[in-house]
N, C-alpha and C positions, 0 to 999 in steps of 0.2 A: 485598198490600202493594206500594204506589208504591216503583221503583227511583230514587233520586236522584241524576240524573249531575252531576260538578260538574266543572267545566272549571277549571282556573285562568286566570286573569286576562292579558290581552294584556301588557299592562306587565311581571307576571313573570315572563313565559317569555322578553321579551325580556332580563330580568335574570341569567338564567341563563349560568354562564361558560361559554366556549366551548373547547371543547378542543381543541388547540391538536397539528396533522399532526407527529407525529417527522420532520426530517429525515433524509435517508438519504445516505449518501456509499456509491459504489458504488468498487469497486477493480478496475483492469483493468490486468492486469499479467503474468508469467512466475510460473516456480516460487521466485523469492525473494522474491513477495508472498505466494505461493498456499495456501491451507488443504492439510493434506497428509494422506492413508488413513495409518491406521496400520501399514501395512505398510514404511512412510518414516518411522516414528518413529524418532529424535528429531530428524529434518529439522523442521525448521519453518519457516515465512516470515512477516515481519516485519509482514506484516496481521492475522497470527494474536494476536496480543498487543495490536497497535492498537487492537481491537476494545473493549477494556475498559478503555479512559482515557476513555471518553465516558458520562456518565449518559441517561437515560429518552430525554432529548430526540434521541437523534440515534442511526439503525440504521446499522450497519457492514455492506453486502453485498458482501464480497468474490467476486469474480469470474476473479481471478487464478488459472492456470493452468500446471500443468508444461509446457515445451518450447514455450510459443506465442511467437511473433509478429506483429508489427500485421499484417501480411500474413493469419497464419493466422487471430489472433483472429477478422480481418473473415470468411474465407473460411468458418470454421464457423458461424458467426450470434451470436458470440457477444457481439460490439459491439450488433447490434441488438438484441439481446436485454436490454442496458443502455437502449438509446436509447429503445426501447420500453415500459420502466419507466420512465422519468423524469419527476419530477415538477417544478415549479417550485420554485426553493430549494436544490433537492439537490445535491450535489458529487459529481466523478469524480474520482477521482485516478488517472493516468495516466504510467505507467513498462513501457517496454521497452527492448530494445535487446539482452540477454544471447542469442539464439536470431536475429535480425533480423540480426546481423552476422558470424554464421559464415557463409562463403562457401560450404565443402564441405556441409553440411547442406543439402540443395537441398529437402527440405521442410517449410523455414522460411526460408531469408533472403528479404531482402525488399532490393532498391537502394540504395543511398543515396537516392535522389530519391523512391521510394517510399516509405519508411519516412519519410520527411518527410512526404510528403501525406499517407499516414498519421494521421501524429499532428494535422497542422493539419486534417485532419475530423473525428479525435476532438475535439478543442476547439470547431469552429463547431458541429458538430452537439449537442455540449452545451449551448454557448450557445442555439441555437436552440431550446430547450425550457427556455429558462428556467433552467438549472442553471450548477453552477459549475466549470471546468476546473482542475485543480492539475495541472500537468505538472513531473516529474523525469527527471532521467537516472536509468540503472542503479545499484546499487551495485555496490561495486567487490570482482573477484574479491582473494584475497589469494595475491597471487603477490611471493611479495619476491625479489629482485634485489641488487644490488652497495651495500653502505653503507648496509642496515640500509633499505630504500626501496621500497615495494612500487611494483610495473611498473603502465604505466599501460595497461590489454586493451582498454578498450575505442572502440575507433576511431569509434562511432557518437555519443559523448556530446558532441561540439560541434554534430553537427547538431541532437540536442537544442536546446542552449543558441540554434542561430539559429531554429529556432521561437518556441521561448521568447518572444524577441526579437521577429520580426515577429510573433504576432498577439499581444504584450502580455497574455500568460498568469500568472498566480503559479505559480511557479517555484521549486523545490530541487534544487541540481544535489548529491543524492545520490554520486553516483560521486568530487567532490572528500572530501564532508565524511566519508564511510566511510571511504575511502580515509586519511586526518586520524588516523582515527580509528583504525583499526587497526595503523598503522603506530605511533603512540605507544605503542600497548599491547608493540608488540613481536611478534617473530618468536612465542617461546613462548607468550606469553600469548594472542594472538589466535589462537592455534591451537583455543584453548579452545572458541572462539566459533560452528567451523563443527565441521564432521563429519569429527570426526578419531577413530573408535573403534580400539583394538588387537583383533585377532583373540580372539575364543572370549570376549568382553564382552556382548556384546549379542546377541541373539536374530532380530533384523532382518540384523544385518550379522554372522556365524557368522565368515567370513575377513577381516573388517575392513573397514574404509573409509579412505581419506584424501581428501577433497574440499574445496576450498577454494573454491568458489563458494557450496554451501548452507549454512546456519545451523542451529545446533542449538538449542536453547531458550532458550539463554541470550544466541546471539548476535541472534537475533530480536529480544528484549525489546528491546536496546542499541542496534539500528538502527530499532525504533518512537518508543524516547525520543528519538533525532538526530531523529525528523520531529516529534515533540512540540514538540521545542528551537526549532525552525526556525520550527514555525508561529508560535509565543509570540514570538519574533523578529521576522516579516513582521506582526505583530500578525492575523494570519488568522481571519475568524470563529469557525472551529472549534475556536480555541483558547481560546474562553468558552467552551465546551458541554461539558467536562469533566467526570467524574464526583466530587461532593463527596463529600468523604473521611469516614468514620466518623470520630466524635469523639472514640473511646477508641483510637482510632490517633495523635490529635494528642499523648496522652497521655504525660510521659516515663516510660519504665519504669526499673529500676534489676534 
């Protein structure tokens, strides 16, 4: 029996839709972006939640990391390690500063003048591959002070803001609007937000915790929505590419 090969036809194949590379936004940042071992549960960082405001089109690789700085990130490989992933399209979002500007910590700070060049090579070398830089300051520890005003720690967030500025990057100066933001909520209530356990609660933390830099689940979520708000704000691409809602969620319940 003749086997009958059949090709299809040039026309149709060029009719075929094309499918179409997921964006990737990669995230290089400290421990209050960073995915965290469960042995740090209910720490969490606010890339941790990010991740799932974006539908099919667009992969979240976080990258973010406990105790780094732009000094160390580079020094472990861990920027190239971005850089050499990168695809044309793609975005980085780019925040340090909590580890970079302890002066006693000698292995992590990085200069004032370094932590700048820092970050203006994170940005050209994004650029240079095609991709897209979103630089932020840190956000803000919650240390409140005299009349109800949380203190402002961190000394590194203006040089942020004059990168920003010279090489014309999109930009969220996180460290103001947290800062905004937890201060309204209040002493009490924004306590809620980071990792405040009482002793003999939790399994992680047996004699407690009180830390007011890391976030707990909930405060995560609230500092992903300020970057959501923000981008939908600067009108940012990435703020199409959001994941469309189930329709029995538009639904009123009663």
């Amino acid at each position: 029996m003749k086997k009958i090969l059949c090709a299809l036809p040039l026309s149709f194949t060029l009719a075929l839709p094309m499918i179409a590379q997921a964006e990737t936004v990669y995230m290089a940042g400290d421990s209050t972006m960073a995915i965290k071992d469960v042995k740090d549960y209910p720490e969490t960082g606010w890339g941790v939640p990010f991740q799932y405001f974006f539908g099919n089109s667009v992969t979240i690789d976080n990258r973010a990391k406990n105790g780094r700085s732009t000094r160390t990130f580079i020094e472990e490989g861990r920027w190239q390690s971005i850089v050499g992933s990168l695809q044309s399209g793609d975005y980085v979002i780019i925040q340090f500063g909590h580890n970079d500007e302890v002066e006693h910590k000698k292995d992590r700070y990085t200069t004032p003048e370094q932590y700048k060049a820092n970050l203006a090579r994170f940005i050209r070398e994004t650029r240079a591959h095609g991709a897209h830089p979103l630089l932020m300051t840190p956000v803000t520890r919650r240390y409140f002070g005299e009349h109800g005003k949380i203190k402002h720690t961190h000394p590194y967030s203006p040089l942020v803001r004059e990168v920003a500025k010279a090489e014309k990057v999109p930009f969220i100066d996180m460290d103001e609007i947290t800062r905004a933001y937890f201060q309204a909520e209040g002493d009490r209530d924004s306590a809620l937000r980071f990792m405040h356990i009482p002793p003999n609660t939790h399994p992680n933390y047996p004699v407690g915790v009180r830390d007011d830099t890391h976030f707990n689940h909930l405060g995560a979520r609230e500092v992903a929505q300020l970057v959501l708000k923000e981008l939908e704000k600067m009108h940012h691409p990435l703020a199409q590419k959001l994941r469309t809602p189930d329709p029995k969620h538009l639904a009123l319940k009663y």
